[in-house]
DSSP file (Angstrom, degrees, kcal/mol; ACC not computed):
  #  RESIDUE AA STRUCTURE BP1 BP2  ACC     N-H-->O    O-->H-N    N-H-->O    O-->H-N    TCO  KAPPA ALPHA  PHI   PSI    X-CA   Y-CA   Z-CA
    1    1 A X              0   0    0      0, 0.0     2,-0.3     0, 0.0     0, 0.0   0.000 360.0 360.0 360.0 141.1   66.2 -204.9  118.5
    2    2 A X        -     0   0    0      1,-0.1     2,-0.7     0, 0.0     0, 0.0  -0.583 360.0 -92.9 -85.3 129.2   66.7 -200.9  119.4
    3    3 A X        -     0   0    0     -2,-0.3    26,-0.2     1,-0.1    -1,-0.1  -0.546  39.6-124.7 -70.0 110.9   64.2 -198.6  117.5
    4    4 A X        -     0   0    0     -2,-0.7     2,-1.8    24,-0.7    -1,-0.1   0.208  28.1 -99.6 -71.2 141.2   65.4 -197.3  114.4
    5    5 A X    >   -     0   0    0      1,-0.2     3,-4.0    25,-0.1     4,-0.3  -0.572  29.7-154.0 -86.1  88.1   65.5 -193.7  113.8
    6    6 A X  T 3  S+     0   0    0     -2,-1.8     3,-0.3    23,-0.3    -1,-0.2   0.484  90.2  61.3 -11.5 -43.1   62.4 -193.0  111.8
    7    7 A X  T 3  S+     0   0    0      1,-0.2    -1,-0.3     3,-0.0    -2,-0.1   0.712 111.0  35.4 -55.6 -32.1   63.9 -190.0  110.3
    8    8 A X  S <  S+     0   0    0     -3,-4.0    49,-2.7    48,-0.1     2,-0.7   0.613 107.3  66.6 -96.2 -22.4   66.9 -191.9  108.6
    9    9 A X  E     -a   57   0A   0     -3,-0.3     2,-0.3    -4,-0.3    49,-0.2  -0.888  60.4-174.5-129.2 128.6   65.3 -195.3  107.5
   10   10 A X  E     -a   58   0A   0     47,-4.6    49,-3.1    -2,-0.7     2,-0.4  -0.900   6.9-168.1-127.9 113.9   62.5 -195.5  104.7
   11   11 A X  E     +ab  59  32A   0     20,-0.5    22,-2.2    -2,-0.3     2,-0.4  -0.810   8.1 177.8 -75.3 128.2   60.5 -198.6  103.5
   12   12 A X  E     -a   60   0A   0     47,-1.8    49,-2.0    -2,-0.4     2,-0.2  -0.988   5.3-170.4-133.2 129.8   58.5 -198.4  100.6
   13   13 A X  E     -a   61   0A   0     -2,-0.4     2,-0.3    47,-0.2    49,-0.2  -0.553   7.2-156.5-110.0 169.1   56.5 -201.4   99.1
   14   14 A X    >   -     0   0    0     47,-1.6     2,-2.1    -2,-0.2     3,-1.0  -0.943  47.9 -75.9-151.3-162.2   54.8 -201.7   96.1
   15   15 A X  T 3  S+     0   0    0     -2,-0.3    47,-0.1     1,-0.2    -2,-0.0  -0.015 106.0  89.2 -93.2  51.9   51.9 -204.1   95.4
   16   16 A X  T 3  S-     0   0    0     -2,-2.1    -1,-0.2    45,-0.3    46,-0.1   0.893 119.1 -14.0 -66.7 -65.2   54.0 -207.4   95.1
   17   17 A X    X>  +     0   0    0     -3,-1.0     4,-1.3    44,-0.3     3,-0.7  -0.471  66.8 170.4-143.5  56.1   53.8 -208.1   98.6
   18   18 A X  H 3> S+     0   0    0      1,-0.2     4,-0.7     2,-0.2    -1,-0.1   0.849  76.4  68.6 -53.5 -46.5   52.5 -205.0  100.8
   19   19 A X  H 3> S+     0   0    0      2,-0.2     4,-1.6     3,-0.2     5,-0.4   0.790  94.7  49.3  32.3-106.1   52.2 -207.6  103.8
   20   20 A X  H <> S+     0   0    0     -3,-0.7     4,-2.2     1,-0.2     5,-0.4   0.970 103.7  51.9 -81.9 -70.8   55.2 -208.1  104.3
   21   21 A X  H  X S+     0   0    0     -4,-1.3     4,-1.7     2,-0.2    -1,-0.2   0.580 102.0  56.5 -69.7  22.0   56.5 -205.3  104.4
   22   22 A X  H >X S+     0   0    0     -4,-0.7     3,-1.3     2,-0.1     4,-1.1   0.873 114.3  56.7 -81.6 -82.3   54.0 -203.7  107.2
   23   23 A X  H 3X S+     0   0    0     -4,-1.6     4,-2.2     1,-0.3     5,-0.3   0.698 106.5  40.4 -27.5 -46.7   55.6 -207.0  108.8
   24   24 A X  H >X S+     0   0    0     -4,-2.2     4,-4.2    -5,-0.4     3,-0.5   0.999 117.8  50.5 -74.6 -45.8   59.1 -206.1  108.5
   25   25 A X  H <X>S+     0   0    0     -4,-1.7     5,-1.9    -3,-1.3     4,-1.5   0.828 106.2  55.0 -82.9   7.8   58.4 -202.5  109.5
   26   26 A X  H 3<5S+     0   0    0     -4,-1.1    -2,-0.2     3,-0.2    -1,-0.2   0.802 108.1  48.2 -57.2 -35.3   56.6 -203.5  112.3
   27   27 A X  H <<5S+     0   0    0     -4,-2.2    -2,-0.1    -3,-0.5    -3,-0.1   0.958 115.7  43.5 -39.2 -79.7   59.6 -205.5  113.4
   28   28 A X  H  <5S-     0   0    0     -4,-4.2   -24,-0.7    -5,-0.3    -2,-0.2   0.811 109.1-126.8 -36.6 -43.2   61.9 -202.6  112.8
   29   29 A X  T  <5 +     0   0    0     -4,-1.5     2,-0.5    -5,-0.2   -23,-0.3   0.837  66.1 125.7  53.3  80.5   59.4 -200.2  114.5
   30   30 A X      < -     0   0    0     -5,-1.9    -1,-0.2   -25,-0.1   -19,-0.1  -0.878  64.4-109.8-155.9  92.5   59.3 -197.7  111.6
   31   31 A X        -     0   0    0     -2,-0.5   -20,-0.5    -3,-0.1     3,-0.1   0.038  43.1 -87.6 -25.2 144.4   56.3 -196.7  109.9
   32   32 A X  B     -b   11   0A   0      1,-0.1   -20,-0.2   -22,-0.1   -10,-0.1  -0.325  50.6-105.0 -61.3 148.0   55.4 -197.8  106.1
   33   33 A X        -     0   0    0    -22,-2.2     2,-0.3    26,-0.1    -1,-0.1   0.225  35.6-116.5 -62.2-170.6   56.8 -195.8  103.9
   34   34 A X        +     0   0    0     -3,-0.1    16,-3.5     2,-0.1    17,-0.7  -0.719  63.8 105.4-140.5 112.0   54.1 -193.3  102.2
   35   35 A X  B     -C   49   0B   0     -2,-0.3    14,-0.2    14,-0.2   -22,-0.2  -0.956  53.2-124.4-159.9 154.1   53.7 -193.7   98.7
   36   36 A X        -     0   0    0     12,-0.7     2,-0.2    -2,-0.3    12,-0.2  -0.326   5.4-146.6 -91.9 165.6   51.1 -195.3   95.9
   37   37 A X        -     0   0    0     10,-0.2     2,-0.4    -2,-0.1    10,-0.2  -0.842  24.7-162.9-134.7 109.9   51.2 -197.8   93.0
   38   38 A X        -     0   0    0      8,-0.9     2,-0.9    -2,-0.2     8,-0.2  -0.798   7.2-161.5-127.2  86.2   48.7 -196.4   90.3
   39   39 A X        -     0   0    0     -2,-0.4     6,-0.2     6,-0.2     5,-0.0  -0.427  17.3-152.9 -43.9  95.1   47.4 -199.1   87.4
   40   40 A X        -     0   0    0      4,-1.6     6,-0.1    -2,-0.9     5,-0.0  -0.031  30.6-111.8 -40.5 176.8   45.9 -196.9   84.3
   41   41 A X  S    S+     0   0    0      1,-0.1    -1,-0.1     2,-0.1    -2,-0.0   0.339 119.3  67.8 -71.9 -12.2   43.4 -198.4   82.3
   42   42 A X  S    S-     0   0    0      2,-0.2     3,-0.1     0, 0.0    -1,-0.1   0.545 118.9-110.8 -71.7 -27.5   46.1 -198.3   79.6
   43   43 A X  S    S+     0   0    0      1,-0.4     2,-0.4     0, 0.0    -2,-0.1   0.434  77.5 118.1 105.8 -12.1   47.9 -200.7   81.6
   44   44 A X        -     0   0    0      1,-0.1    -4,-1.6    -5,-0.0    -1,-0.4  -0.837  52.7 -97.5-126.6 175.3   50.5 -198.6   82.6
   45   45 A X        +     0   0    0     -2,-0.4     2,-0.4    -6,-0.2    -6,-0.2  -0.274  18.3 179.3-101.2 149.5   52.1 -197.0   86.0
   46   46 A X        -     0   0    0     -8,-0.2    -8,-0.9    -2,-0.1     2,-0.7  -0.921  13.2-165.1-129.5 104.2   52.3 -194.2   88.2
   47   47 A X        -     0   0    0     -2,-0.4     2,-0.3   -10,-0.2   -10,-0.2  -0.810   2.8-167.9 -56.2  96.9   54.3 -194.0   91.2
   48   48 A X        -     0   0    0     -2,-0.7   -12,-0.7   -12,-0.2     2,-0.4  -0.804  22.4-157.4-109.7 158.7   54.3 -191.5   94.2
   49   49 A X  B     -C   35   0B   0     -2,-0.3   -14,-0.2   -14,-0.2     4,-0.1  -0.996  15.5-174.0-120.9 110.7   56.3 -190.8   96.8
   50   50 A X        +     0   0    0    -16,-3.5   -15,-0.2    -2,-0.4     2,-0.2   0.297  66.4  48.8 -90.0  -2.7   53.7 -189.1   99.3
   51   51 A X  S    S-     0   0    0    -17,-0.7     2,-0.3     0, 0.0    -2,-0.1  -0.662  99.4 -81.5-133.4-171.6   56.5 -188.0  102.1
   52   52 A X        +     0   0    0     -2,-0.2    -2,-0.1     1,-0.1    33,-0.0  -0.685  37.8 176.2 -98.0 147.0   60.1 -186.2  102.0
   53   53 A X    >   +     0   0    0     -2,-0.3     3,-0.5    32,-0.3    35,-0.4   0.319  32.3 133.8-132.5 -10.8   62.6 -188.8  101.1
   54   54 A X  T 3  S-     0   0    0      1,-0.2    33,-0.3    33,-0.2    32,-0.1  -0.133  80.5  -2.7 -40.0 103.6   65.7 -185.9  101.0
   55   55 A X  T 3  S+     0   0    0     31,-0.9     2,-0.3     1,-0.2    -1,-0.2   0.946 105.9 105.7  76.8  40.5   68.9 -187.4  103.0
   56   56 A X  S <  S-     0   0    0     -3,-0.5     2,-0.4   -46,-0.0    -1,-0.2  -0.961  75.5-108.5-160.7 151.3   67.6 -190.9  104.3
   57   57 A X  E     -a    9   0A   0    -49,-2.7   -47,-4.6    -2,-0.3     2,-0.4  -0.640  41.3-161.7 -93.6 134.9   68.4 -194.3  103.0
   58   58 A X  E     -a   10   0A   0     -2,-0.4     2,-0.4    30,-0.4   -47,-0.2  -0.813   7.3-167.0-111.2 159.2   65.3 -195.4  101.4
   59   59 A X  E     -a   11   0A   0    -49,-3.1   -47,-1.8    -2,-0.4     2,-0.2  -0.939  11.1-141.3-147.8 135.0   64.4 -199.0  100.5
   60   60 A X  E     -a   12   0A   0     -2,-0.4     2,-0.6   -49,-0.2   -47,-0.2  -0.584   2.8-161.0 -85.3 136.7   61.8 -201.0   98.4
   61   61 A X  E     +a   13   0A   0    -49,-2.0   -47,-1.6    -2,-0.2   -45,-0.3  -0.963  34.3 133.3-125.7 108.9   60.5 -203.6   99.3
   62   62 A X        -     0   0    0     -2,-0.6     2,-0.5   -49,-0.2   -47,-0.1  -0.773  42.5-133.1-157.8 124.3   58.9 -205.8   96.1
   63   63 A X        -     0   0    0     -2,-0.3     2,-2.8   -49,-0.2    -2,-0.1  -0.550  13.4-128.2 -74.3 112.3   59.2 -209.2   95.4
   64   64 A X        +     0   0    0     -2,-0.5    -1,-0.1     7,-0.1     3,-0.1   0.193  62.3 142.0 -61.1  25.5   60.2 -210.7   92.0
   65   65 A X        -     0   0    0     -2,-2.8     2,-0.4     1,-0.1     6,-0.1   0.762  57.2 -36.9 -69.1-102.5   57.1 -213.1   92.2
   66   66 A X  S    S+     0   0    0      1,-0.2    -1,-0.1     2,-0.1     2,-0.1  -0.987 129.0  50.9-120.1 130.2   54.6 -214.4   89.4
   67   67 A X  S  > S+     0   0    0     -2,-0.4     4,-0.6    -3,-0.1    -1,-0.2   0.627  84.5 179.7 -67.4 126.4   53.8 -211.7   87.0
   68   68 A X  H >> S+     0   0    0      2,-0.2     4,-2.6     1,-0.2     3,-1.7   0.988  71.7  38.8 -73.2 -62.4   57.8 -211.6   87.0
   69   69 A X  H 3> S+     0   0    0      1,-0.3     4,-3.3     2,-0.2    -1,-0.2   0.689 113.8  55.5 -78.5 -24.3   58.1 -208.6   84.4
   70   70 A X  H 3> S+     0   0    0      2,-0.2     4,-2.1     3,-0.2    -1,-0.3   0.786 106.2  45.3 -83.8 -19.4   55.5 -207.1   85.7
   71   71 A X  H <X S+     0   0    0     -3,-1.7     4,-1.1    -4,-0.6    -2,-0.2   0.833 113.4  57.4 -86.4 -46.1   56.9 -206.8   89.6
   72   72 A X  H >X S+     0   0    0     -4,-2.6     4,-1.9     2,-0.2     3,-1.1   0.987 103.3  46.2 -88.1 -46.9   60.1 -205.8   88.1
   73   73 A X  H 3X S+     0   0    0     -4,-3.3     4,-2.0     2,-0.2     5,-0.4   0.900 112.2  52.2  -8.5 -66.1   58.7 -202.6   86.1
   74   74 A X  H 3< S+     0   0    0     -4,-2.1     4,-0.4     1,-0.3    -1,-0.2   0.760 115.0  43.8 -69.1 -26.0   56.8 -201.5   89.2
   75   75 A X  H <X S+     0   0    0     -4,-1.1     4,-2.0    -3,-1.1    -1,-0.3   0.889 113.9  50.2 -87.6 -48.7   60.4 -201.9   91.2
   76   76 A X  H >X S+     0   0    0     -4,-1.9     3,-2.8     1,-0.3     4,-0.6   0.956 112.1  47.0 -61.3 -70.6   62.3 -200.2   88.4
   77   77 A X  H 3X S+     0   0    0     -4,-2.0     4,-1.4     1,-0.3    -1,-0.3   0.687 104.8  54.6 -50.4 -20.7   60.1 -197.4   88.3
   78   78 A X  H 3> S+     0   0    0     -4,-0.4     4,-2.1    -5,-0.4    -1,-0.3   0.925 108.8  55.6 -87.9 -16.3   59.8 -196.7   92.0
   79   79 A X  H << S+     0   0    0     -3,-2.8    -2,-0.3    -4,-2.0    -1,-0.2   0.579 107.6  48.1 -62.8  -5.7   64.0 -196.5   91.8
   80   80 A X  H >X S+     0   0    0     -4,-0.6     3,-4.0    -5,-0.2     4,-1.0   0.875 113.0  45.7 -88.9 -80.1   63.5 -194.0   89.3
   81   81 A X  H 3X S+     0   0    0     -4,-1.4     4,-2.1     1,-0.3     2,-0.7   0.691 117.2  45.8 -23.3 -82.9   60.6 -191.8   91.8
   82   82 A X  H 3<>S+     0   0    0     -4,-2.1     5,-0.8     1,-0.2    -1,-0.3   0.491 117.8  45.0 -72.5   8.7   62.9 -192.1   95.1
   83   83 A X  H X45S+     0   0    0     -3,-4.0     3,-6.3    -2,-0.7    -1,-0.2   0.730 114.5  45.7 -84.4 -76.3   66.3 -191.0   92.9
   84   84 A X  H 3<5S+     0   0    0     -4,-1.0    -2,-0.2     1,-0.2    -3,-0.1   0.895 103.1  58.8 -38.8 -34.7   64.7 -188.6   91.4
   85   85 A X  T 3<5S-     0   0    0     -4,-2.1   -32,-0.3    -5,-0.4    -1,-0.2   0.615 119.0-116.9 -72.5  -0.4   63.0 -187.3   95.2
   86   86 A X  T < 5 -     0   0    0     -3,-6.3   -31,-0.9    -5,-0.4    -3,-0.2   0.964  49.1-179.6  65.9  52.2   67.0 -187.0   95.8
   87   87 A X      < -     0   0    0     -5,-0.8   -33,-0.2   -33,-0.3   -30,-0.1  -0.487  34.5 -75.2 -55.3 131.4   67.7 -189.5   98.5
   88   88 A X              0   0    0    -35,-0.4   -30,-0.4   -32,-0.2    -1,-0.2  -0.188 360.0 360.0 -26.2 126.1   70.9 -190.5  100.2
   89   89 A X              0   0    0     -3,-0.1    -1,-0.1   -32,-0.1    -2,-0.0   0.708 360.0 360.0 -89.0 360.0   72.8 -192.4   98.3
């Protein structure tokens, strides 16, 4: 496979399966995305997006495994973060 142009292509995990996706971009040859997953003590979440995400197709990488509801919050809410940081659509 030809090495993807860092600039254009963003992976971003959150804490399903972090793993795997350093695997996948390691494959690609594309650095991990840079962003957090932040638990409160309340129990609820914070998301950052630690880099520029303006004009590049970004993608999440989190896997709907056991806690189900909980995997899918953390995934809804990072589509909220990388819309709002104004991404290609």
């Amino acid at each position: 496979m030809s090495h993807l142009d860092a600039d254009k292509l963003k992976l971003f995990t959150g804490r399903a399966n972090p793993q795997l996706a350093q695997k996948v971009c390691d494959y690609l040859q594309i650095p991990l995305g840079r962003g957090r997953t932040e638990l409160f003590n309340d129990g609820e979440l914070m998301v950052k997006v630690e880099e520029d995400v303006r004009g590049r197709d970004c993608f999440i990488m989190q896997p709907t495994c056991h806690p189900v509801n909980a995997h899918l919050m953390e995934l809804f809410i990072w589509i909220d973060c990388l819309r709002r940081a104004a991404p290609s659509a």
